[in-house]
Chimera marker file (.cmm) of the C-alpha trace (Angstrom):
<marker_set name="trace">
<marker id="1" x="-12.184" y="138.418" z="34.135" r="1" g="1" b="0" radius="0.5"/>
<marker id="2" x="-12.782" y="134.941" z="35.672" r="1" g="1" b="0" radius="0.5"/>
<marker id="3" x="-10.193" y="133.476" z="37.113" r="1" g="1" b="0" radius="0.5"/>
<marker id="4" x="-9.500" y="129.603" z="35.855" r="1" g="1" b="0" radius="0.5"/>
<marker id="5" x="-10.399" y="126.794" z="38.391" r="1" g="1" b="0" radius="0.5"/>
<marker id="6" x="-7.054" y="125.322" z="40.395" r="1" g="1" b="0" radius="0.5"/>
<marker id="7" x="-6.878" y="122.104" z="38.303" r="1" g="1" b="0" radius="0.5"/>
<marker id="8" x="-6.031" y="124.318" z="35.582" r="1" g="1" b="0" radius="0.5"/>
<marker id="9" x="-3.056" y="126.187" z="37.662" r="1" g="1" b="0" radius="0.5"/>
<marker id="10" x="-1.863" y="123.175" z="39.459" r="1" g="1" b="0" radius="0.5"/>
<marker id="11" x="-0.087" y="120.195" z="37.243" r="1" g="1" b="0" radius="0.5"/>
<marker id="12" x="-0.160" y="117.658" z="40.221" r="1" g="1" b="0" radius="0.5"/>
<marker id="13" x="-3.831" y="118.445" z="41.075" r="1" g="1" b="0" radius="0.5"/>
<marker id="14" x="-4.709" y="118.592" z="37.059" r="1" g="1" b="0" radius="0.5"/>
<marker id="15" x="-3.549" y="114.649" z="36.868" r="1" g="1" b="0" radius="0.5"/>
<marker id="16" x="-4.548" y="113.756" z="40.758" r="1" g="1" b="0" radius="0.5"/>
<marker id="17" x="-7.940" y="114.740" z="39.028" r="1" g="1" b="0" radius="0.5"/>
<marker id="18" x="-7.829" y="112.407" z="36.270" r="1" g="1" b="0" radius="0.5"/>
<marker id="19" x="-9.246" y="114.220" z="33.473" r="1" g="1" b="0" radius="0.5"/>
<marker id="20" x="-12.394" y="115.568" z="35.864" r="1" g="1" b="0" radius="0.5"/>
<marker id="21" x="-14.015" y="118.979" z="35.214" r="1" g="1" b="0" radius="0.5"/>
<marker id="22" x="-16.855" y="120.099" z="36.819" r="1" g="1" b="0" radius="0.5"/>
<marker id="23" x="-18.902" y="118.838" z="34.029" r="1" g="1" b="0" radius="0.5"/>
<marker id="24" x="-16.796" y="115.855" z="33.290" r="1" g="1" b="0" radius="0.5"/>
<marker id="25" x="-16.055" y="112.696" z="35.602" r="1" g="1" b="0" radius="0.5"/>
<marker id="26" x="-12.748" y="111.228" z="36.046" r="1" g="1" b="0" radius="0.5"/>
<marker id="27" x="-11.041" y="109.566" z="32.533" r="1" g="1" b="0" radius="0.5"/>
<marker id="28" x="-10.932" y="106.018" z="34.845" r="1" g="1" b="0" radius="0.5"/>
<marker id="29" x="-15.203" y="106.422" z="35.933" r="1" g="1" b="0" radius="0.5"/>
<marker id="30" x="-15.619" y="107.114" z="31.987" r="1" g="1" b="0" radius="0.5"/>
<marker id="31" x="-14.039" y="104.185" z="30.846" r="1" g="1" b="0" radius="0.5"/>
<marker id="32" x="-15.666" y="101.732" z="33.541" r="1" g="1" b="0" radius="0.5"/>
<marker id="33" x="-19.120" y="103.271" z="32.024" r="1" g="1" b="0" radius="0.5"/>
<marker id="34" x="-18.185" y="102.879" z="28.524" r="1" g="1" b="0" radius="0.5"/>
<marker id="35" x="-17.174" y="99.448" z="28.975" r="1" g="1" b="0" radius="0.5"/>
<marker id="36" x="-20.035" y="98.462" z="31.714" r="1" g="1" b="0" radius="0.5"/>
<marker id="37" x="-21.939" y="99.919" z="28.005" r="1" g="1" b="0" radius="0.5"/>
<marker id="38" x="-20.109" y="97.217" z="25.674" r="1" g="1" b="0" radius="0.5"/>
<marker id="39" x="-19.345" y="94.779" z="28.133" r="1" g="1" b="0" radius="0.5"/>
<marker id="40" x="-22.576" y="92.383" z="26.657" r="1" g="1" b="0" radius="0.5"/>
<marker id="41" x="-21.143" y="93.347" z="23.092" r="1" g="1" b="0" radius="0.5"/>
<marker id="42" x="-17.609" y="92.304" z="23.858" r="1" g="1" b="0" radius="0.5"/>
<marker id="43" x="-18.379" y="89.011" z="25.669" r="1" g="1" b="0" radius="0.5"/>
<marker id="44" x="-20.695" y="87.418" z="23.009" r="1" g="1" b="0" radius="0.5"/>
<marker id="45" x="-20.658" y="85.765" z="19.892" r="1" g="1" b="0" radius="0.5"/>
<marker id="46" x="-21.857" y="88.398" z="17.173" r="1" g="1" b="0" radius="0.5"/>
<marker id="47" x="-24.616" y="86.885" z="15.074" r="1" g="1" b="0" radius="0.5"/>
<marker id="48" x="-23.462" y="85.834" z="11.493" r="1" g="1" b="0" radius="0.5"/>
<marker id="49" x="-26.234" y="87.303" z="10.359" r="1" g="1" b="0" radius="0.5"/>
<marker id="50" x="-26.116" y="90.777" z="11.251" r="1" g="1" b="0" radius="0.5"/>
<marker id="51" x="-23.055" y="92.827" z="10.067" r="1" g="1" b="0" radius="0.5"/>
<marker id="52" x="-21.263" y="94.892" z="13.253" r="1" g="1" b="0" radius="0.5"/>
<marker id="53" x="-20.736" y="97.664" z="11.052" r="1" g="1" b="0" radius="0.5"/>
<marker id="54" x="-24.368" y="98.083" z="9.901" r="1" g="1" b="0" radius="0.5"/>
<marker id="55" x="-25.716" y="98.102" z="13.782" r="1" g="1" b="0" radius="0.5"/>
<marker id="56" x="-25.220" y="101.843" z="14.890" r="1" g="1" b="0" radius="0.5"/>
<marker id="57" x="-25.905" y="101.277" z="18.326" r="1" g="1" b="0" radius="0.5"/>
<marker id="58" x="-23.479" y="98.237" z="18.399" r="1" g="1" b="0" radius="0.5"/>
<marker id="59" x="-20.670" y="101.111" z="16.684" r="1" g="1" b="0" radius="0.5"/>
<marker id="60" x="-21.519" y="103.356" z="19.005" r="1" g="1" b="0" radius="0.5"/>
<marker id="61" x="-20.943" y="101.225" z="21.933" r="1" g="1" b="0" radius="0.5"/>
<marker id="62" x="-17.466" y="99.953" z="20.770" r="1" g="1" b="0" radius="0.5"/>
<marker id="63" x="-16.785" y="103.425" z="19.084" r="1" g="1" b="0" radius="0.5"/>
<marker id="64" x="-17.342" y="105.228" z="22.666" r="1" g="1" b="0" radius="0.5"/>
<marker id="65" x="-15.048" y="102.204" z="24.613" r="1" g="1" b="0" radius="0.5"/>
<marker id="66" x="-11.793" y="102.891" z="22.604" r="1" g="1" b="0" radius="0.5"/>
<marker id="67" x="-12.234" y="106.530" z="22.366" r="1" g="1" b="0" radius="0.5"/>
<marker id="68" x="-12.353" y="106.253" z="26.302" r="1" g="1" b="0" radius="0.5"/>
<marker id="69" x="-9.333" y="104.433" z="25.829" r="1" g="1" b="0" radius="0.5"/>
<marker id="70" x="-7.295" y="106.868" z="23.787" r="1" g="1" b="0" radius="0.5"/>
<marker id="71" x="-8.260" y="109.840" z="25.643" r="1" g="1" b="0" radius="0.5"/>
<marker id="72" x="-6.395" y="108.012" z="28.939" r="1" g="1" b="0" radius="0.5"/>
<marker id="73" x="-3.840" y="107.474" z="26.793" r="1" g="1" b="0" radius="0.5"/>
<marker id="74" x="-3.660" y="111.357" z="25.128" r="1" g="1" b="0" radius="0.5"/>
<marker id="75" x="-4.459" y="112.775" z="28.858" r="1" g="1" b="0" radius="0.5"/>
<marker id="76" x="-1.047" y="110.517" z="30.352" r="1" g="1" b="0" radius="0.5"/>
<marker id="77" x="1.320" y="110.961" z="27.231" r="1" g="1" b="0" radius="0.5"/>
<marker id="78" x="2.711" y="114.285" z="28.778" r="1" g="1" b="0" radius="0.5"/>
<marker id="79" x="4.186" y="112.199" z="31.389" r="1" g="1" b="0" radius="0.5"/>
<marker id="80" x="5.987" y="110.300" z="29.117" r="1" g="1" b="0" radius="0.5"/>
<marker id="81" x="8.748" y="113.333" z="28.172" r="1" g="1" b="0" radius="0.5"/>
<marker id="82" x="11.260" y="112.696" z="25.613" r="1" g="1" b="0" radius="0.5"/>
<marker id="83" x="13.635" y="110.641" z="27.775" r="1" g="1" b="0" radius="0.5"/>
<marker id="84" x="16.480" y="112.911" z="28.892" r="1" g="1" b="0" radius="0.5"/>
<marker id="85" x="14.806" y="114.449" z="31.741" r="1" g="1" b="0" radius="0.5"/>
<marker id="86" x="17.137" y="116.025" z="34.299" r="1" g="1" b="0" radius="0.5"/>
<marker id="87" x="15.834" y="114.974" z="37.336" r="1" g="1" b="0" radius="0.5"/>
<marker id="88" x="13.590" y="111.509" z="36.026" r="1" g="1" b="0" radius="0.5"/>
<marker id="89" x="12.524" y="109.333" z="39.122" r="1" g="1" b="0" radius="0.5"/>
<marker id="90" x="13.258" y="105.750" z="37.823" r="1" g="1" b="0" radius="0.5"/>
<marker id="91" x="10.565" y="104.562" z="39.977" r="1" g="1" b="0" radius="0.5"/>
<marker id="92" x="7.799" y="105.970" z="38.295" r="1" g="1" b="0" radius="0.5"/>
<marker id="93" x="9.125" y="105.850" z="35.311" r="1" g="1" b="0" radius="0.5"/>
<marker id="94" x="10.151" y="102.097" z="35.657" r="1" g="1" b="0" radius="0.5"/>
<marker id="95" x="6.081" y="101.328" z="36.914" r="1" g="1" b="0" radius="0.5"/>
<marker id="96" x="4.990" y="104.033" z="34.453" r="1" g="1" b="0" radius="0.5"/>
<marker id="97" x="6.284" y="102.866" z="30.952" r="1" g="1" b="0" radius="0.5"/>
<marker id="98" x="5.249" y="99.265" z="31.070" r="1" g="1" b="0" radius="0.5"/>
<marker id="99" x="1.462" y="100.335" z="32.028" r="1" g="1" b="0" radius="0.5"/>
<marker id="100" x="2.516" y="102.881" z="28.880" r="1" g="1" b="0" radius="0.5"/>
<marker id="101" x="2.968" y="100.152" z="26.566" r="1" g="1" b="0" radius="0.5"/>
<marker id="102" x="0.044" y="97.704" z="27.482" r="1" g="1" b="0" radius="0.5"/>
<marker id="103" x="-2.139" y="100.643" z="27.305" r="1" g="1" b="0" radius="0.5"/>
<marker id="104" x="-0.681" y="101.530" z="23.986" r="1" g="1" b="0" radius="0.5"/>
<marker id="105" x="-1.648" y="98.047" z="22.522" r="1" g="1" b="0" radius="0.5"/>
<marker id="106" x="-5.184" y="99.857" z="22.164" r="1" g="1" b="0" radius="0.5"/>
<marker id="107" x="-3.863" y="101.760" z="19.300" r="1" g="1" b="0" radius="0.5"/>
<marker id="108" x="-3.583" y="98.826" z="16.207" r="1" g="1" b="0" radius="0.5"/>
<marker id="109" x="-6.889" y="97.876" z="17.824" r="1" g="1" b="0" radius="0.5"/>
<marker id="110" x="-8.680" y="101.366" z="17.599" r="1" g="1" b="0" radius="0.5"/>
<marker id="111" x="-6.780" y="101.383" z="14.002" r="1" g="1" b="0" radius="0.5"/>
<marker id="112" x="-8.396" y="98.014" z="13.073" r="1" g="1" b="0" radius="0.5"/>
<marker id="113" x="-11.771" y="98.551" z="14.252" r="1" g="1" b="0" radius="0.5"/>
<marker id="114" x="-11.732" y="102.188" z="12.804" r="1" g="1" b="0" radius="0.5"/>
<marker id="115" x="-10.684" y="100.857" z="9.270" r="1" g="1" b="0" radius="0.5"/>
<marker id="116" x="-13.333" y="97.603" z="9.329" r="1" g="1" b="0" radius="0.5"/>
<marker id="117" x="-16.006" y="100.074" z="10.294" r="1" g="1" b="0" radius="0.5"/>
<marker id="118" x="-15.478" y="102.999" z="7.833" r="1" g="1" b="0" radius="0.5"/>
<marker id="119" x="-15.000" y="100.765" z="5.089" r="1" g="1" b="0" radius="0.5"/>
<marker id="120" x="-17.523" y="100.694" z="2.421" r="1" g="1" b="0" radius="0.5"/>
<marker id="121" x="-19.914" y="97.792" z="1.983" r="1" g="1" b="0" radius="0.5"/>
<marker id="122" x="-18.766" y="96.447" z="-1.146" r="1" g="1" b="0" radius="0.5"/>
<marker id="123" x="-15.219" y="96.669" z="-0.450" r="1" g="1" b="0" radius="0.5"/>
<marker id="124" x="-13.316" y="94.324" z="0.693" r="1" g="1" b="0" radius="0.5"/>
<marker id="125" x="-9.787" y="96.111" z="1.277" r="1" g="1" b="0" radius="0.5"/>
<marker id="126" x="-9.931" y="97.380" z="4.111" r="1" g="1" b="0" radius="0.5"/>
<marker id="127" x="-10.440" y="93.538" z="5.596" r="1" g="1" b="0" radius="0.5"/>
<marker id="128" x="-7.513" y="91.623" z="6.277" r="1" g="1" b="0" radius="0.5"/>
<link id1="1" id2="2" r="1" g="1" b="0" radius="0.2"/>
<link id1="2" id2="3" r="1" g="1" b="0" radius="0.2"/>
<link id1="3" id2="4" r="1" g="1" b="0" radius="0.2"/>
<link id1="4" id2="5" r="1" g="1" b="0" radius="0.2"/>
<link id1="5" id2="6" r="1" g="1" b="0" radius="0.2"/>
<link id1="6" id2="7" r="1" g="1" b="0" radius="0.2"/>
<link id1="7" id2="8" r="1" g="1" b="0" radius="0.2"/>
<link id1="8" id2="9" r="1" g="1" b="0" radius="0.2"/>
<link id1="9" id2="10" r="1" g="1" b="0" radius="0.2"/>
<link id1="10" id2="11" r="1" g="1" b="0" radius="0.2"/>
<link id1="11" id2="12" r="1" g="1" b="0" radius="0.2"/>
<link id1="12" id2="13" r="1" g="1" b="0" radius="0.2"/>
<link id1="13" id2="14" r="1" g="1" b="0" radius="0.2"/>
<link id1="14" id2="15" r="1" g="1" b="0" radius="0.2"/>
<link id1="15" id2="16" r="1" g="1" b="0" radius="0.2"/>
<link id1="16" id2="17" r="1" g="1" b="0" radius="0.2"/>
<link id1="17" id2="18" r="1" g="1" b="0" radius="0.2"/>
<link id1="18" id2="19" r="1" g="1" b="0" radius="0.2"/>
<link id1="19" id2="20" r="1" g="1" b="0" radius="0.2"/>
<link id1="20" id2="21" r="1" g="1" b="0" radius="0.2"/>
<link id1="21" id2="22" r="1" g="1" b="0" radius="0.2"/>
<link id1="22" id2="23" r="1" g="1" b="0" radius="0.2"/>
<link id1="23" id2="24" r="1" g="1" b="0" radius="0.2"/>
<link id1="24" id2="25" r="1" g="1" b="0" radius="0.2"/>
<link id1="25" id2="26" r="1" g="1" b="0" radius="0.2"/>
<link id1="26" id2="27" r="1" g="1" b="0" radius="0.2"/>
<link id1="27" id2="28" r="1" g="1" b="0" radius="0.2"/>
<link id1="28" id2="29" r="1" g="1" b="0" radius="0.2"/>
<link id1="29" id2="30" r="1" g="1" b="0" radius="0.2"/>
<link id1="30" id2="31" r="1" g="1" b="0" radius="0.2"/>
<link id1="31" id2="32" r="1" g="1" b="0" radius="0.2"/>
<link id1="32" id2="33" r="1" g="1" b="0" radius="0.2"/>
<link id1="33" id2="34" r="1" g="1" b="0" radius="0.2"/>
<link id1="34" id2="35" r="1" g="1" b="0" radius="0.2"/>
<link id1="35" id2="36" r="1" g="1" b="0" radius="0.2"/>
<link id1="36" id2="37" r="1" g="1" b="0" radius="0.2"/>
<link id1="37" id2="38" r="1" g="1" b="0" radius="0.2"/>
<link id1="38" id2="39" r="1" g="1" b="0" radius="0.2"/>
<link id1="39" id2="40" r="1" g="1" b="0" radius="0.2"/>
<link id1="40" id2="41" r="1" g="1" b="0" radius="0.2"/>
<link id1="41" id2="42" r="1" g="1" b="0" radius="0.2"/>
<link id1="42" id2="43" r="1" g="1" b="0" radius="0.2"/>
<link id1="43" id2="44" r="1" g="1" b="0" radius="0.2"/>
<link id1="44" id2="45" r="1" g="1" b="0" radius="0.2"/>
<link id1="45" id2="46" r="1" g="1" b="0" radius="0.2"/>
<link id1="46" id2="47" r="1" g="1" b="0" radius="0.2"/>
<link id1="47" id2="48" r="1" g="1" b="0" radius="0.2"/>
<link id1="48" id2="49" r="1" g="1" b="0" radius="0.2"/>
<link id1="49" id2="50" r="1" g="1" b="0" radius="0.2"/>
<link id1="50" id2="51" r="1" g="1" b="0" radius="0.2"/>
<link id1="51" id2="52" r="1" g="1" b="0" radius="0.2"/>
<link id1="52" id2="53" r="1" g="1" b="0" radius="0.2"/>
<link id1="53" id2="54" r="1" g="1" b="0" radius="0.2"/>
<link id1="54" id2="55" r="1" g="1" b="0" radius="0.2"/>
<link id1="55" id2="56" r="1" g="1" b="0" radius="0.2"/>
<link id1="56" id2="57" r="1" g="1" b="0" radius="0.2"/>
<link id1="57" id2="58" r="1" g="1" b="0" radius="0.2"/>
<link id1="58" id2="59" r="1" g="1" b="0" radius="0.2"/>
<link id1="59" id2="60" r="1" g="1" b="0" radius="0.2"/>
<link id1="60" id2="61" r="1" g="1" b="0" radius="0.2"/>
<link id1="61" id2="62" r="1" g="1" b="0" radius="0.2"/>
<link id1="62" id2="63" r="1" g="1" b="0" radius="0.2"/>
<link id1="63" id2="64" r="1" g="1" b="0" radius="0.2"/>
<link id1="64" id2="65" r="1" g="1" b="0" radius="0.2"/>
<link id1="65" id2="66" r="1" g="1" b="0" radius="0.2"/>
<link id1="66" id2="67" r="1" g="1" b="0" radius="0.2"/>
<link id1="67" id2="68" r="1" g="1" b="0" radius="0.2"/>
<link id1="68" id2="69" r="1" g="1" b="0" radius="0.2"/>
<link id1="69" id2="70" r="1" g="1" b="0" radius="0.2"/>
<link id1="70" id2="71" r="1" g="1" b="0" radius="0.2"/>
<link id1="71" id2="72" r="1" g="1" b="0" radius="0.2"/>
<link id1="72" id2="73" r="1" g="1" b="0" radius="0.2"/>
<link id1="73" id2="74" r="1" g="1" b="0" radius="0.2"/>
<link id1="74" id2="75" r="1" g="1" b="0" radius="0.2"/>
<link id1="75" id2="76" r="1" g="1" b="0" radius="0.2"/>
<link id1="76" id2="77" r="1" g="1" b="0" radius="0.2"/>
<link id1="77" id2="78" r="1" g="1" b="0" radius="0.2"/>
<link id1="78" id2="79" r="1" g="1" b="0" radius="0.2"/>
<link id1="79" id2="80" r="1" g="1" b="0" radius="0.2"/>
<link id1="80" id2="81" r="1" g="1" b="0" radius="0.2"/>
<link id1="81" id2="82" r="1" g="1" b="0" radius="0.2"/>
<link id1="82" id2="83" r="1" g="1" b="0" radius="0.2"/>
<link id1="83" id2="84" r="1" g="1" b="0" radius="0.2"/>
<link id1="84" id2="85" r="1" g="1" b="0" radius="0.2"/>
<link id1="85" id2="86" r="1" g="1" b="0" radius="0.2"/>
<link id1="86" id2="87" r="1" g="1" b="0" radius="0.2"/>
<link id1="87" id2="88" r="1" g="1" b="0" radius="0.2"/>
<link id1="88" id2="89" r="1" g="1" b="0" radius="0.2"/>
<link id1="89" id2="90" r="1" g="1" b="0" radius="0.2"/>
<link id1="90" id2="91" r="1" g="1" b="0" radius="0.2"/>
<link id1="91" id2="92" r="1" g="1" b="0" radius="0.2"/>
<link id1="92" id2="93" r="1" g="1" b="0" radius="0.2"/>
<link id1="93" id2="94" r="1" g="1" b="0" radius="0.2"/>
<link id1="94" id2="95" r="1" g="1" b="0" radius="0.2"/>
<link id1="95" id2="96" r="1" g="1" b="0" radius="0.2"/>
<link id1="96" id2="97" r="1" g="1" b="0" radius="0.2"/>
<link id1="97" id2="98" r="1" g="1" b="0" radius="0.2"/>
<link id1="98" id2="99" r="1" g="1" b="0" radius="0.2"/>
<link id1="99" id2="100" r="1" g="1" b="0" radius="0.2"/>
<link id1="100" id2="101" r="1" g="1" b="0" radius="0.2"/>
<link id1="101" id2="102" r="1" g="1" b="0" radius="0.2"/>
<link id1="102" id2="103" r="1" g="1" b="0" radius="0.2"/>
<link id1="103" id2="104" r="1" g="1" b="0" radius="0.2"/>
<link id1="104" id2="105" r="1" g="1" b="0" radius="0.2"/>
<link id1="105" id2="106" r="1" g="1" b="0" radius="0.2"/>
<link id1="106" id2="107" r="1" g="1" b="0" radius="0.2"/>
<link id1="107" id2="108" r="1" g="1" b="0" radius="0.2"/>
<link id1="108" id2="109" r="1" g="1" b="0" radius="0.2"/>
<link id1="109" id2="110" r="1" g="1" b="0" radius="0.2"/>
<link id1="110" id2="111" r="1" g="1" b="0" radius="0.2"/>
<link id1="111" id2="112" r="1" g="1" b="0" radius="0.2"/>
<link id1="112" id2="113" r="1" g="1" b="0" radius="0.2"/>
<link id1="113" id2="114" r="1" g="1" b="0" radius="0.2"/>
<link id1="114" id2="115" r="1" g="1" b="0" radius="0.2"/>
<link id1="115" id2="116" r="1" g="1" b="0" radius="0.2"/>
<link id1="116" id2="117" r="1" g="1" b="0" radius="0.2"/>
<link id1="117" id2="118" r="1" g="1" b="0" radius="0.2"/>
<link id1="118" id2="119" r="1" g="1" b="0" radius="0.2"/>
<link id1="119" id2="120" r="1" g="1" b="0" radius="0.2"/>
<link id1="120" id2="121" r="1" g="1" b="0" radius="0.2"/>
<link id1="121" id2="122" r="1" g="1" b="0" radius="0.2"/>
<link id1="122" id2="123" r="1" g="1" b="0" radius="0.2"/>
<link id1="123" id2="124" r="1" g="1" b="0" radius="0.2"/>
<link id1="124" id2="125" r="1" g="1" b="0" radius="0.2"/>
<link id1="125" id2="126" r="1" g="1" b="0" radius="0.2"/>
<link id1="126" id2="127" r="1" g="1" b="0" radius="0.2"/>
<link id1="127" id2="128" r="1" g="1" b="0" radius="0.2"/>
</marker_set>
């Protein structure tokens, strides 16, 4: 029987390692590349003529960003707890749940972008 690598044994050293395997960089090095990838997308006017949702490598770009983003967010929920912790340190908590909530203003964005590029062509309900 194999025995598992320490990030798997060791809850500090599992976040210290941010997500990293030994296949698998850091959650914070995959989002820098992911955005470095849409960065040009992001920072331009999209061309009238050419619909976002039709452009697969243009998805793909944007699709890969947030799903960067909600894996942080999925890998450091844990630490959020249900709020009557025994021992909580108020520092980190105080530091930890405002960077919570900016990062969760991803979420109506992933929701938005999801539902505007799943919807079908000649529908327009999904577009508010």
């Amino acid at each position: 029987m194999l025995l598992d690598p320490v990030y798997r044994k060791n809850i500090a050293a599992y976040f210290a390692l941010c997500g990293k395997t030994d296949d698998l960089e850091t959650l914070f090095i995959r989002l820098e590349t992911n955005y470095l990838n849409a960065k040009d997308l992001l920072n331009q006017e999209y061309p009238e003529e050419k619909s976002l949702a039709q452009e697969q490598n243009d998805v793909d770009r944007v699709k890969t960003l947030l799903d960067s983003f909600k894996a942080l967010q999925w890998f450091i929920k844990p630490l959020l707890g249900n709020g009557n912790e025994a021992e909580k340190d108020e520092r980190f908590y105080g530091e930890f749940s405002s960077l919570w909530k900016t990062l969760d203003e991803v979420t109506p964005l992933y929701n938005k972008v999801r539902n505007y590029m799943t919807r079908k062509p000649y529908s327009t309900e999904k577009v508010k």
